[in-house]
C-alpha positions, 0 to 999 in steps of 0.5 A: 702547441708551443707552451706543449712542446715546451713543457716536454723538455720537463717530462723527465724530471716528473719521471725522476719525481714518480721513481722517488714515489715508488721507491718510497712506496716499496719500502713504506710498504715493505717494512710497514706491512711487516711491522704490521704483522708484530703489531697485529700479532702484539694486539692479538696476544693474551699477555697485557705487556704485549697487547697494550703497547702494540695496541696503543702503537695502532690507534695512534698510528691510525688516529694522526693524518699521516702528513702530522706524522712526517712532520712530527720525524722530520721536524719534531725528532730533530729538538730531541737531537734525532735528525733523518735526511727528508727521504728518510724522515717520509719513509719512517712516517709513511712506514708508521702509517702502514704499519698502523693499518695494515696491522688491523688488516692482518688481525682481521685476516687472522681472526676470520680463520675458522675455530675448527682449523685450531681444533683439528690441528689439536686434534692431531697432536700440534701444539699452539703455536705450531698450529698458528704459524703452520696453519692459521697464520698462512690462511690468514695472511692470504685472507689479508692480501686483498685488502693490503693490496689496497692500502699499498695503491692508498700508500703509493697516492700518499707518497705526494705528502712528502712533498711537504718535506722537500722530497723530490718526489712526483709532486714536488717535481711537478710543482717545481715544473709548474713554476718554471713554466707557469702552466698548471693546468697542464703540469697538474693534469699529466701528473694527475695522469700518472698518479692513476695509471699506476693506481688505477691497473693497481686497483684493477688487479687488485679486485682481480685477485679477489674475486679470485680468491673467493672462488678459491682459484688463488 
């Protein structure tokens, strides 16, 4: 009961550590999905100067773990003369790898779009690319949100590679508590606790929506 009550007086700093995870996931996910889009929008295109370049992009992205990744901004780009602070340096190699996965989320989205959508909006008149931004990319998108919410929650879990680069974030907060107070079992297990009371309503609201969306309800 002691060693408990000990440990209480280091809940705040796990606190500190799980604001940092979030704000690295919001912006990972922010401007990883949107990076997504002109991926997913490159990788679509019919001009090779625009299709090879985001292509190669994606399957790199999805092809390096992204813990490589953060280690490839924050130690790697430095011999290059290019230097980020350790939050920043994780929210360009988290932005990367969601951008990488979303964008073949959104070009799924897109592509599920029935041809006869096209085809009516050629029928009345539109052009081609007024009838993909008005009418095939919004259904697309919303086919997309799904499984983005998903990759949002596997982002969110990612955040804890970050420690790896001395991020203050929720692991790095709990492995420095657990050294001061040499209980890991506990430290670990409450961190763990955290991870999915975040994740795992996540992941609930997330089946949510889509089973909303395939009765049409959303």
């Amino acid at each position: 009961m002691d060693s408990l009550i000990d440990l209480s007086e280091y809940l705040p700093r796990l606190g500190q550590g799980l604001v940092v995870s979030l704000q690295l996931t919001a912006l990972s996910v922010v401007f990883g999905y949107l990076i997504g889009l002109v991926f997913a929008l490159g990788v679509s295109s019919r001009q090779p100067w625009l299709k090879w370049p985001a292509l190669v992009a994606v399957e790199i992205g999805r092809g390096i773990p992204a813990l490589v990744v953060l280690y490839i901004v924050y130690f790697g780009l430095p011999a290059l003369g290019v230097l980020f602070e350790n939050f920043w340096a994780a929210v360009i190699g988290l932005t990367f790898t969601a951008a990488a996965y979303s964008s073949e989320m959104i070009r799924a989205g897109i592509q599920s779009v029935p041809a006869g959508q096209r085809e009516a909006s050629a029928a009345l008149g539109l052009s081609r690319t007024t009838s993909f931004v008005r009418i095939v990319l919004p259904q697309g998108l919303r086919s997309s949100i799904p499984p983005l919410m998903g990759l949002a929650i596997m982002s969110f879990q990612g955040t804890s590679l970050a420690y790896s680069i001395s991020v203050n974030e929720l692991m790095s907060q709990a492995y420095q508590v657990s050294t001061i107070t040499f209980q890991y079992l506990a430290v670990y297990t409450i961190t763990g606790l955290i991870y999915a009371a975040i994740a795992v309503p996540a992941t609930w609201l997330s089946v949510w929506v889509e089973h909303r969306m395939a009765r049409g309800a959303v």
